[in-house]
N, C-alpha and C positions, 0 to 999 in steps of 0.2 A: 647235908648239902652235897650234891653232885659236885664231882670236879669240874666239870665245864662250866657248870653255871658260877663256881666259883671266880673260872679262871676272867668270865665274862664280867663280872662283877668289879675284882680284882680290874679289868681292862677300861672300865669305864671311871671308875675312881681317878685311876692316871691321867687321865683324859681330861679328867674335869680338874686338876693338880697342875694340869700341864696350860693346860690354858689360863689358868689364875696366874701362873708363872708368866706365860707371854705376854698377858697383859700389862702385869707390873714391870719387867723388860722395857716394853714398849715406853710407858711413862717413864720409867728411867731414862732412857734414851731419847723423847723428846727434852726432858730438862737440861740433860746433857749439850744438848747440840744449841739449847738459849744460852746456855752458858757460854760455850764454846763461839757462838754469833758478839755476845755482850765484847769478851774476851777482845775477837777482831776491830770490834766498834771503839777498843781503848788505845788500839796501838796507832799512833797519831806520827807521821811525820810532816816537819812544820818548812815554809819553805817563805822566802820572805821576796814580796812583790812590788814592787811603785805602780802608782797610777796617779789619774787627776780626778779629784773632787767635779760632777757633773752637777749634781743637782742637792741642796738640802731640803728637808720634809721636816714637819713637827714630829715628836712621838706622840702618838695614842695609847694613852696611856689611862689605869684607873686613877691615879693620884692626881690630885687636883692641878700643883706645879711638878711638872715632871722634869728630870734635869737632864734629858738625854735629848737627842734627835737622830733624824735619818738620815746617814748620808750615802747618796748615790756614788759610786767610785767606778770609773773606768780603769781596766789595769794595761797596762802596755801590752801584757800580751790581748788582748781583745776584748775579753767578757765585761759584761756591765754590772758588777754588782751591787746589797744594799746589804750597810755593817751601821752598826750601832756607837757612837760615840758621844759621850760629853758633852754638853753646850761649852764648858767652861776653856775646852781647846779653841774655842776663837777659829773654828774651820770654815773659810768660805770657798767658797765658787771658784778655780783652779787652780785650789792651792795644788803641790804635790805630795804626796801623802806614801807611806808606808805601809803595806797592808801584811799581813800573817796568813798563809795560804796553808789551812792546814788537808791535809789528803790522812783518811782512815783506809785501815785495812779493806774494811768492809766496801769501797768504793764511793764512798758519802765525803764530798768537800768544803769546806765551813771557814770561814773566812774571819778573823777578828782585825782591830786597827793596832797598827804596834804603838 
């Protein structure tokens, strides 16, 4: 075998080495960055809100008796939201309520009842 055609040989092997590499790389590094996204999506600061109960809804639910419902909450500072609470708290129509305002890294806001 000539040396050139070796060294061509020899250069296209690397090549084709090199790219099997970049692609596992690559997959590496999108896992990486889910994880890293997950990560953000855990780190939760919780901030606690009043408002007034606007409206209650049934839950739709698959279970025949469900034991929750909807309730609508205005919070003083403005927004209108809808959290999930108990029938068994006996919540009506303006009462004033406690709400859990929670704020993730990620920018995603999620509300529970305290």
């Amino acid at each position: 075998m000539r040396d050139e055609t070796r060294r061509r040989l020899n250069r296209a092997i690397w090549l084709e080495r090199a790219k099997y590499i970049g692609i596992g790389l690559g997959i590496l590094s999108a896992i990486g960055l889910a994880f890293g996204y997950e990560t953000l999506d855990l780190k939760v600061d919780d901030k606690e809100v009043a408002g007034v109960v606007r409206d209650i809804e049934p839950l739709v639910a698959k279970k025949v008796a469900a034991s929750g419902e909807n309730v609508i909450v205005k919070l003083d500072g403005g927004p209108v939201i809808r959290i999930l609470a108990y029938k068994s708290r006996g919540l009506k129509i303006g009462d004033k309520i406690e709400v859990m305002e929670h704020h993730h890294a990620t920018g995603r806001v999620t509300h529970t009842l305290k």
